[in-house]
C-alpha positions in Angstrom: -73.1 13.8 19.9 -74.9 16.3 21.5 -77.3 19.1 19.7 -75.9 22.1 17.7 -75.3 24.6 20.2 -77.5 27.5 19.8 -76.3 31.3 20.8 -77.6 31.1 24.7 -75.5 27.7 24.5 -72.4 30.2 23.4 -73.4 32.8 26.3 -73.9 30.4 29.1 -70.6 28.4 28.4 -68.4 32.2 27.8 -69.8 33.5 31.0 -69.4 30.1 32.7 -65.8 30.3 31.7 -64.9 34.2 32.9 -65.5 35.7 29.5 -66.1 39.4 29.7 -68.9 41.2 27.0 -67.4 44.1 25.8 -70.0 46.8 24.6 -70.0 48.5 21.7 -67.1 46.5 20.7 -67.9 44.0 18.1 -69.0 44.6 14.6 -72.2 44.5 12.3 -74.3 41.6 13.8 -71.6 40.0 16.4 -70.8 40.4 19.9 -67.3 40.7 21.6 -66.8 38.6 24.6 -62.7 39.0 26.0 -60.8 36.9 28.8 -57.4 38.0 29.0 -55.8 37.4 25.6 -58.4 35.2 24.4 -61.4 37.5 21.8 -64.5 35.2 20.7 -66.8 37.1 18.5 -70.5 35.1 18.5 -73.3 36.0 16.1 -76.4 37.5 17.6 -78.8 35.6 15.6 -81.2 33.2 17.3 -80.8 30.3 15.6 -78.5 26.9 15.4 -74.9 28.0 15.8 -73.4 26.7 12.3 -70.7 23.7 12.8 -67.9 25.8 11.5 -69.0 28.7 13.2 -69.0 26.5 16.3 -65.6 25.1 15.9 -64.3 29.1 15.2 -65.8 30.1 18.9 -64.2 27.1 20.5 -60.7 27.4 18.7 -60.7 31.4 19.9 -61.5 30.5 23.3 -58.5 28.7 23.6 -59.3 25.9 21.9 -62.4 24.1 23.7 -63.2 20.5 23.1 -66.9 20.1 22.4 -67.0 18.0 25.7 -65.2 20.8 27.8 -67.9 23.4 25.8 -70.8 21.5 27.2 -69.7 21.2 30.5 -69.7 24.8 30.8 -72.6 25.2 28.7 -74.3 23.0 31.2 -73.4 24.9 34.8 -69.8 23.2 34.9 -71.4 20.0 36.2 -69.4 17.1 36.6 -65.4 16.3 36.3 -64.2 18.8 33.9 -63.3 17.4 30.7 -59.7 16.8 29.2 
């Protein structure tokens, strides 16, 4: 399995995938990142990305295997994943 994503890992993947920051928009310690209907808030803390905190992102960007979340992590390299 690869690594426990981190929250550039989060970034890289959102913006790989057409995800939109919104500024000013998310609450307390989290970031808003928007693509169409789809709302994924991500921590701003600099460390590991928890495992359920991991699954949470992936399930609100429209439900993201971790396969298909590392291939846009990693510059969409590749086939894309089922």
């Amino acid at each position: 399995m690869p690594r426990q994503p981190n929250r550039a890992d989060v970034v890289r993947a959102l913006i790989a995938a057409g995800f939109a920051f919104t500024p000013g928009r998310g609450r307390g310690s989290h970031d808003k990142w928007q693509l169409g209907r789809h709302t994924v808030m991500v921590p701003r803390h600099r460390s590991d990305v928890r495992p359920g905190t991991f699954a949470s992102i992936r399930r609100q960007s429209g439900g993201w295997s971790v396969a298909k979340f590392w291939w846009y992590a990693d510059g969409m390299r590749g086939p894309e994943p089922d």
